[in-house]
TORPA-4810 file (N, C-alpha, C, O; in nm, 3 decimals):
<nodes>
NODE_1_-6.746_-3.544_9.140_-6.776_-3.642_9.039_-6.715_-3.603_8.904_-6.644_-3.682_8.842_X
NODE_2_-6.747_-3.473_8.857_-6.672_-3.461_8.760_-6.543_-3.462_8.756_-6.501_-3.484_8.643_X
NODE_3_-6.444_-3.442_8.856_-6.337_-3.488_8.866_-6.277_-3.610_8.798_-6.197_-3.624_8.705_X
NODE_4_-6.360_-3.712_8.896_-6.349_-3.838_8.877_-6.349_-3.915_8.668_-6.298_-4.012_8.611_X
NODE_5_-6.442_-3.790_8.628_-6.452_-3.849_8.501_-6.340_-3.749_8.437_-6.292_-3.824_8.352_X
NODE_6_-6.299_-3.680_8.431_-6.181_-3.592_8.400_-6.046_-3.693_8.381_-5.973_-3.718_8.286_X
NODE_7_-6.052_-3.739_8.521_-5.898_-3.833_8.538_-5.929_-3.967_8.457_-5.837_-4.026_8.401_X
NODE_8_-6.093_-4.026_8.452_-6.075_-4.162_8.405_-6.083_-4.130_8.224_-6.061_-4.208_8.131_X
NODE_9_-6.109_-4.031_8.221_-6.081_-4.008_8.028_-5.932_-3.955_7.985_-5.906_-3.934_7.866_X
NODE_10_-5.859_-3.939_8.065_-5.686_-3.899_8.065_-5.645_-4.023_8.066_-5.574_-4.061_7.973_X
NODE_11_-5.685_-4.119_8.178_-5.642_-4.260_8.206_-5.649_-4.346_8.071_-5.553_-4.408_8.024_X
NODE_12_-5.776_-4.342_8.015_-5.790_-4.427_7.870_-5.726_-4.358_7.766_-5.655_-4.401_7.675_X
NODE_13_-5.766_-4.229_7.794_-5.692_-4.163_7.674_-5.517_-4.170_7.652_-5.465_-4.205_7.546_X
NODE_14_-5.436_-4.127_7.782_-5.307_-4.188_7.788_-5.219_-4.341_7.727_-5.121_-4.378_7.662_X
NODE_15_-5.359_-4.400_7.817_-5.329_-4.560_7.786_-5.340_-4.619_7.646_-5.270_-4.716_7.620_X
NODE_16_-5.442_-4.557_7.530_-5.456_-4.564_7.393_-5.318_-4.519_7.334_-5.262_-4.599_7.260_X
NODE_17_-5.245_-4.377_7.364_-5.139_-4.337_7.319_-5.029_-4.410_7.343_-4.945_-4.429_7.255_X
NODE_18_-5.014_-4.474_7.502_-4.887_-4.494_7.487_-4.886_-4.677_7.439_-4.785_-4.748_7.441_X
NODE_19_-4.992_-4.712_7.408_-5.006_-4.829_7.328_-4.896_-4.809_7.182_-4.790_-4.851_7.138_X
NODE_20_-4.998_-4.724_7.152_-4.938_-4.664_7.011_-4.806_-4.626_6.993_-4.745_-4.649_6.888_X
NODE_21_-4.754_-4.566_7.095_-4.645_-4.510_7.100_-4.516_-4.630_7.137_-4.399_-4.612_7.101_X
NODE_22_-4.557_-4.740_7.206_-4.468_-4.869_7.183_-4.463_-4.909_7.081_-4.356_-4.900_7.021_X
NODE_23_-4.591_-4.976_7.011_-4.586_-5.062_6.928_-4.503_-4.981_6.784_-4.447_-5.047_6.696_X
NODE_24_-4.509_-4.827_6.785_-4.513_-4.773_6.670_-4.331_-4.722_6.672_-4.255_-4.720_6.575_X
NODE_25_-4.301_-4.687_6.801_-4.165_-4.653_6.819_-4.056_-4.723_6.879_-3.937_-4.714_6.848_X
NODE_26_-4.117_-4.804_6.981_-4.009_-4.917_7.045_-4.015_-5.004_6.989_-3.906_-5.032_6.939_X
NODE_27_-4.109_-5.087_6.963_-4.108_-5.193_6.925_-4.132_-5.232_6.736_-4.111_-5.342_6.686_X
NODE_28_-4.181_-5.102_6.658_-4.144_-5.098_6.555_-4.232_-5.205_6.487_-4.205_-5.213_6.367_X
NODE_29_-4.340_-5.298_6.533_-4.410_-5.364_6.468_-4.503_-5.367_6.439_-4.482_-5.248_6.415_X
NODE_30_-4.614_-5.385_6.407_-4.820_-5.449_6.437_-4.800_-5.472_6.566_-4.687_-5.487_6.614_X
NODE_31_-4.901_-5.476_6.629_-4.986_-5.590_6.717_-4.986_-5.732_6.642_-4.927_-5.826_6.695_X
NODE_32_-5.038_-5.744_6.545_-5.050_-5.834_6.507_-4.951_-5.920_6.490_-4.961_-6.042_6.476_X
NODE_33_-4.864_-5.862_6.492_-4.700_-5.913_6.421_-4.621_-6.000_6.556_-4.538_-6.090_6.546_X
NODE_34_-4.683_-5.935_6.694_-4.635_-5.962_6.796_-4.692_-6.072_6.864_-4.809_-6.091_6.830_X
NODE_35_-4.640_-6.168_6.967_-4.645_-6.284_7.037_-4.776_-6.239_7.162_-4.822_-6.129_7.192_X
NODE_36_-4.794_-6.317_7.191_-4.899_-6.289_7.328_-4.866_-6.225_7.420_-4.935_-6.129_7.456_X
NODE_37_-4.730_-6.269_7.497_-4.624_-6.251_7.547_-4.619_-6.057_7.558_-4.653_-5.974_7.642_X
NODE_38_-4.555_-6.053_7.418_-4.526_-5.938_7.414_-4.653_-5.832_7.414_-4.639_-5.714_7.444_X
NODE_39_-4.778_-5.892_7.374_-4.893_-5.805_7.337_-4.917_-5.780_7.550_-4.968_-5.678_7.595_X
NODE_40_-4.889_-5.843_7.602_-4.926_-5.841_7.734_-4.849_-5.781_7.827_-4.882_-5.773_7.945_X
NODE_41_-4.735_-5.730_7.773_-4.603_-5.660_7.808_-4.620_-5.514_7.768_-4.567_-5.432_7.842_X
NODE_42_-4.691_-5.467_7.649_-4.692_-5.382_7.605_-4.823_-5.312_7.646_-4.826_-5.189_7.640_X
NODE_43_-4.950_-5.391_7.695_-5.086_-5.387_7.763_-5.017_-5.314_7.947_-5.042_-5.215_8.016_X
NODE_44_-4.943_-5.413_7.955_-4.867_-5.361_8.118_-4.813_-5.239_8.140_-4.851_-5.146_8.211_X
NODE_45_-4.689_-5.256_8.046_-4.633_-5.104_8.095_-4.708_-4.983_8.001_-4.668_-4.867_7.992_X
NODE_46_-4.840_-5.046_7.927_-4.885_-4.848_7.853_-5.005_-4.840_7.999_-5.048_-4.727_8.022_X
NODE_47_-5.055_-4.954_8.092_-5.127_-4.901_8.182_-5.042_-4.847_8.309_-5.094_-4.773_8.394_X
NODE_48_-4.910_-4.889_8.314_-4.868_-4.823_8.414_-4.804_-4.670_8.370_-4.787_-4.583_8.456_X
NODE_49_-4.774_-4.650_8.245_-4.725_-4.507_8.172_-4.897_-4.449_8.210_-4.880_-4.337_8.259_X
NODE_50_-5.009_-4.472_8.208_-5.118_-4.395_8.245_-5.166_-4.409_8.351_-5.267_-4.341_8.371_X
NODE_51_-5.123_-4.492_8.452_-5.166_-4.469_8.554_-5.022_-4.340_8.589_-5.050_-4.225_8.622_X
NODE_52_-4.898_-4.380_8.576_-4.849_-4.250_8.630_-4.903_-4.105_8.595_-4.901_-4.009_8.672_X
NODE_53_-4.951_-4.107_8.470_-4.979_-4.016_8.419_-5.084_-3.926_8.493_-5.070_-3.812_8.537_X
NODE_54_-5.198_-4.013_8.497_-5.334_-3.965_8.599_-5.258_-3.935_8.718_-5.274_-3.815_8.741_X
NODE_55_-5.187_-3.983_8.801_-5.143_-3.990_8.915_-5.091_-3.844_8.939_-5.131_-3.773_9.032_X
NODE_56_-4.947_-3.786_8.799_-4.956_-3.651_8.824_-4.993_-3.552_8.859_-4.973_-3.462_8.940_X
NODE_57_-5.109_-3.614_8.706_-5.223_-3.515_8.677_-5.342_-3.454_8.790_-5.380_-3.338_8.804_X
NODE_58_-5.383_-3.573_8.860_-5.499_-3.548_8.990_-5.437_-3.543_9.093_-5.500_-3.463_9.162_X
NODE_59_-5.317_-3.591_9.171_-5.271_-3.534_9.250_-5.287_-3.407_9.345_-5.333_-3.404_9.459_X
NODE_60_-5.221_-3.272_9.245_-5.276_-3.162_9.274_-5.399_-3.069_9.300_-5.425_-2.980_9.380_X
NODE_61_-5.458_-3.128_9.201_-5.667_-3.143_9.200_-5.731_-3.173_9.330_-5.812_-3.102_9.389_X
NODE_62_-5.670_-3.322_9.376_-5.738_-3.380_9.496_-5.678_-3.307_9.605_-5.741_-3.323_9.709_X
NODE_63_-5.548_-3.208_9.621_-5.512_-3.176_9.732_-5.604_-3.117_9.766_-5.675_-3.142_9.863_X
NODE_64_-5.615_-3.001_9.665_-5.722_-2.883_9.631_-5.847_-2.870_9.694_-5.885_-2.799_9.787_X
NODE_65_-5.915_-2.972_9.605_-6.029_-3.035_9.654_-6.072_-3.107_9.828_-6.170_-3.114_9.902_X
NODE_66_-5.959_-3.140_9.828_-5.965_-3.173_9.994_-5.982_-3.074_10.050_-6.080_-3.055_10.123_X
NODE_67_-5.876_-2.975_10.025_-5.859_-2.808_10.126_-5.988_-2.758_10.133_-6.034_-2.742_10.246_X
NODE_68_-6.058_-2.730_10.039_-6.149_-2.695_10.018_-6.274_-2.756_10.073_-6.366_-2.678_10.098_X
NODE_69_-6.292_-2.875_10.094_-6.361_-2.956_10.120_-6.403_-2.943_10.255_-6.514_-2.924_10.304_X
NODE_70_-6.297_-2.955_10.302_-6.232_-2.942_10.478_-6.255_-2.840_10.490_-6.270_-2.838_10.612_X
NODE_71_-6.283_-2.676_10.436_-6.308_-2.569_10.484_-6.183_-2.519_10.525_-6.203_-2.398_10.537_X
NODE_72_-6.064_-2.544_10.553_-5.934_-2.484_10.540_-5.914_-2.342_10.489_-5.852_-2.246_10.535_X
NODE_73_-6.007_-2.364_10.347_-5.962_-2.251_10.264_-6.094_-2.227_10.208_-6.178_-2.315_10.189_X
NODE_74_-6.107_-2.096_10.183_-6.216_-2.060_10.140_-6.226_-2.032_9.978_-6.328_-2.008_9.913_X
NODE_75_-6.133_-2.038_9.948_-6.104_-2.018_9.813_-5.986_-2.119_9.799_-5.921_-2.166_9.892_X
NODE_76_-5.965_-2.148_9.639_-5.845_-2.226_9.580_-5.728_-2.135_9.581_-5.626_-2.200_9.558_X
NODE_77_-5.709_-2.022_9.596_-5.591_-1.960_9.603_-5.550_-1.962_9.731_-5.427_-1.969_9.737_X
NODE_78_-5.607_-1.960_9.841_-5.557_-1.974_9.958_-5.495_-2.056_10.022_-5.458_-2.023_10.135_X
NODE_79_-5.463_-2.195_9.968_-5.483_-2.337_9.994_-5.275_-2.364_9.942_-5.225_-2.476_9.945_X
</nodes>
């Protein structure tokens, strides 16, 4: 479980930045300044820049966690 809240506060947290990080570097404007259009374009690809992001990020975690899970490994170094 705590996992789970680990990855979903990276997920929002990512997704806040790379908001910011369009509007402030690519696109050089407000929100406000921008069309619907574009506010919904820029909503799209900062959730898919954080979903890749989480995706990295827990990846390796969940292998882990599986191995472990499964009894495979008795420890995380073994795995």
């Amino acid at each position: 479980m705590r996992c789970l809240v680990a990855v979903a506060m990276l997920m929002f947290t990512s997704f806040e930045h790379s908001v910011n990080f369009i509007y402030g570097h690519v696109l050089n404007r407000r929100k406000s300044e921008c069309s619907l259009g574009t506010q919904l374009g820029v909503t799209c690809m900062a959730g898919y820049m954080s979903g890749v992001a989480g995706t990295i990020i827990s990846n390796p975690a969940d292998n882990i966690l599986t191995a472990l899970y499964n009894n495979k490994a008795s420890t995380s170094l073994q795995v």
